[in-house]
N, C-alpha and C positions, 0 to 999 in steps of 0.2 A: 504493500500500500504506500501511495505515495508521501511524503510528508512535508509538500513546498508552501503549505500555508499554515504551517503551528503557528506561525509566528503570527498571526492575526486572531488566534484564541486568547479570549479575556482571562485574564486571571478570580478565583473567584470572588475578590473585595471590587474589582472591576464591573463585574456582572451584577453584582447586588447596588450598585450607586448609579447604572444603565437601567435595572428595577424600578428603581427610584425616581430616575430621570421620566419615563415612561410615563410611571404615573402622575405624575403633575406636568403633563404635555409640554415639559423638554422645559420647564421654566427653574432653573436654579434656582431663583428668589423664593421659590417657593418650598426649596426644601430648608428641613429645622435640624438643627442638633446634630449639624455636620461638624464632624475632628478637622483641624486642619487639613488633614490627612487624607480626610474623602472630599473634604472641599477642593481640592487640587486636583482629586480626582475626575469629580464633575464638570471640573473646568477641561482638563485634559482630551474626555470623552467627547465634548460639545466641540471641542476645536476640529476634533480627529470628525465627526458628521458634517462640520461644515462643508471642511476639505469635499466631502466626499458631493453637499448641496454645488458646488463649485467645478467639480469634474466634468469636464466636456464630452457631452454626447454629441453622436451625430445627429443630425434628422431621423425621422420615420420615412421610410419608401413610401412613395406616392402608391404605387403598383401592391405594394403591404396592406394600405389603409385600405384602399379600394376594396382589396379580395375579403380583407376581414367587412368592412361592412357588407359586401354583397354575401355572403354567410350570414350574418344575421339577419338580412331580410331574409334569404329561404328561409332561415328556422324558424322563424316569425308568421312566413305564408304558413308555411306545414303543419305549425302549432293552431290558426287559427281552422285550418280545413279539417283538423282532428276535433275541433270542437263544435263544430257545426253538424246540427240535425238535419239529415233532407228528408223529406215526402215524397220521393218517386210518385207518388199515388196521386198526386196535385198537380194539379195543370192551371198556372194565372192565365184568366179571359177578361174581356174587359166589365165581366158584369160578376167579377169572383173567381172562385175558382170552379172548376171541373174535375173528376177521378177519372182515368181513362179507363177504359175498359179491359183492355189484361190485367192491371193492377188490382181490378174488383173485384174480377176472380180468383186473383190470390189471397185480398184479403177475406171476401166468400170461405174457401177454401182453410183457411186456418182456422176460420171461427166456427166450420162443421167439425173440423177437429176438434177445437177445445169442449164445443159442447158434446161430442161422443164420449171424450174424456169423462167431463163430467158427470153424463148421466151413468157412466160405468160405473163410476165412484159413489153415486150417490143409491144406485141400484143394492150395490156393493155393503154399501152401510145400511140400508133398508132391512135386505135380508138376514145380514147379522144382528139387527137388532129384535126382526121378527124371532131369530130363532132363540134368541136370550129371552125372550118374553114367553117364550112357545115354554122355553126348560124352567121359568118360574112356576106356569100353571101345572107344570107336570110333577113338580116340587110338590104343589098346594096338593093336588090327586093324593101322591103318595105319603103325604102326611094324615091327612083325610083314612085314608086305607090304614095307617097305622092306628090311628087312634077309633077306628072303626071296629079292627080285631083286638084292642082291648078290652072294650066293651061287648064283645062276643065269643072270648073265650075261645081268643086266635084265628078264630074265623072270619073271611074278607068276603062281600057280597060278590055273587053271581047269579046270573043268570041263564036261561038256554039260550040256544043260540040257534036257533030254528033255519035260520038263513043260510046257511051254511052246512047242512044236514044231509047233501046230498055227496060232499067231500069226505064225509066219515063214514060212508055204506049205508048208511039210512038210519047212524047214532047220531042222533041228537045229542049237542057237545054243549059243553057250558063254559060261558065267557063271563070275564071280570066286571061288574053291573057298577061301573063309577057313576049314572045315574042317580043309584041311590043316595049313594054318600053326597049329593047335591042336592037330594029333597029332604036326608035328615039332618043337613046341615053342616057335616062333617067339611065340605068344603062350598066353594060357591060354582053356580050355572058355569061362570064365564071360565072357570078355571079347567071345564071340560071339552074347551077348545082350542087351537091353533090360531093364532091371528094371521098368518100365511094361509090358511086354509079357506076356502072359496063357501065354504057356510053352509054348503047343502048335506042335510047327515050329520053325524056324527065329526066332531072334530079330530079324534085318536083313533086307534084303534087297539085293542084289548088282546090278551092272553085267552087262546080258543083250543080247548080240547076235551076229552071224553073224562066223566066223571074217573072214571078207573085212572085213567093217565094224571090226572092231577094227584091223585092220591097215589101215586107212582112218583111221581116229582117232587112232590112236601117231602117223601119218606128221604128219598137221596137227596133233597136239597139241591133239586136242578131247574126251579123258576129264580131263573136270571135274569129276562124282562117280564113284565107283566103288560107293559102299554108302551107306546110308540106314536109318532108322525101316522097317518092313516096309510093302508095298504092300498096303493097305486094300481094293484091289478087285480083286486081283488075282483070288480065285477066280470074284469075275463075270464077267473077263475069255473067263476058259478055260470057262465054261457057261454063255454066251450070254444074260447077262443085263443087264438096265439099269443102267451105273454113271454115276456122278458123278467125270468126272476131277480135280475139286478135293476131292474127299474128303481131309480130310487125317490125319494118322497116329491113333489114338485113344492112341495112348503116355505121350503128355504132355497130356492132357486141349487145351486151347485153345492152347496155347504152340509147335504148328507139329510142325514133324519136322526134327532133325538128319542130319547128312550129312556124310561123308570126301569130300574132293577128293585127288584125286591126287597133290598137292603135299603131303599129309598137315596140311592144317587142316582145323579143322573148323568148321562152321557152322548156323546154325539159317533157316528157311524160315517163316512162317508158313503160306502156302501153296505145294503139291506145286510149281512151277513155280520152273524155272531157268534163264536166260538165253533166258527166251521159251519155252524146252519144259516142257512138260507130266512130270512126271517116272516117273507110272504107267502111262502107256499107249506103247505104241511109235509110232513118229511116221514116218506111210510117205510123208509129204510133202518132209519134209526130212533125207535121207537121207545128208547129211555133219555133220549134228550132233545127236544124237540121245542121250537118257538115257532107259534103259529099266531099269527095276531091279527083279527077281522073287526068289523065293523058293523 
């Protein structure tokens, strides 16, 4: 490293009286409680700056000046074209303006967007709020049911289930009767429906099988649902038509079908099937566990 200018580093009694000088904008008189010592000093330093106010420069190139100001005008244009807003979309006439017509369609065209958007989203929350309203009523059933078979000495209303009679070979099966526990009060009307549900019928649909089978399933402790979203195909069942056992509930749009377990929680499915069974069709294979749920 080279070492041709030490000779121009201050020493550091040097450096603290140029501090000094600094802050009271170079005016000696103004500094106090100078030693002779740094008084000389200040003087020293003020001599040694004059020299330096006194050095001759040359001029500034003409050709210098020029290029530097023609740089700050571009940067000046560039700065101001960065912050200016245009309307492609605006046409000055003399009576206003005018949009032109490919610009319409595009902004047409975003605003069919945004609103697709949005109806997606708001669809979106819709149905998830329906189905959280749907799993409170099915709450209220299942409490209703509990405090139904205390009062009966474990036993939960049902009834026959005549509609369906032609599914079991000509047994008349018995289904979970939550109407009653709405007429004696155990829960309320509304709580035995679906707010997603289109209203006609019943709102749920219930746990349906043969007196024997239910007394088959207490014993093993195999009623897992008792009630659900309403079964979607149930009427193709009973009029011999083409279904799809995975249909799932139309209630909650894409978001599955809720369900009462017997322990009284509740849960969501996306698709009909629970614990390997099918949960809309009756299941004549496997005849000790079985979820059949009608309406």
């Amino acid at each position: 490293m080279t070492r041709g200018f030490d000779h121009l580093k201050l020493s550091k009694e040097d450096a603290e009286i140029l501090d000094q000088l600094v802050d009271v904008g170079f005016e000696i008189d103004q500094l106090e409680y100078l030693t002779p010592e740094d008084q000389q000093r200040a003087s020293n330093i003020l001599k040694m700056l004059g020299l330096l106010d006194t050095y001759p420069v040359e001029d500034a190139s003409g050709t210098l000046v020029d290029a530097t100001l023609a740089r700050i005008d571009r940067y000046e244009s560039q700065r101001e074209t960065r912050m200016q807003v245009h309307t492609p979309e605006l046409e000055t006439t003399k009576r206003g303006f005018r949009i032109r017509m490919p610009d319409l369609i595009s902004v047409a065209a975003v605003i069919l967007v945004a609103v697709s958007v949005f109806a997606f989203i708001s669809q979106s929350v819709r149905s998830k709020s329906i189905a959280n309203q749907c799993g409170t009523n099915m709450a209220m059933v299942g409490h209703g049911l509990f405090n139904y078979a205390q009062d009966h000495n474990g036993n939960t209303p049902t009834e026959e289930a005549s509609q369906v009679t032609s599914l079991f070979g000509g047994i008349t099966p018995e289904r979970t009767d939550a109407q009653k526990l709405a007429v004696e009060g155990y829960c309320d009307h509304n709580h035995l429906n679906c707010p997603g549900h289109g209203g006609e019928g019943r709102g749920f649909s219930y746990q349906t099988q043969s007196s024997a089978m239910w007394d088959a399933m207490h014993d093993n402790r195999n009623v897992l649902i008792i009630m659900s979203d309403q079964n979607p195909i149930l009427h193709k069942l009973l009029t011999n038509q083409q279904y799809d056992p995975l249909t799932p509930s139309p209630a909650h749009g894409q978001l599955g079908q809720n369900h009462l377990r017997d322990d009284g929680s509740i849960g969501s499915v996306p698709a009909p099937i629970f614990g390997g069974d099918l949960i809309w069709i009756l299941d004549g294979k496997n005849r000790g566990f079985d979820i059949f749920l009608t309406h």
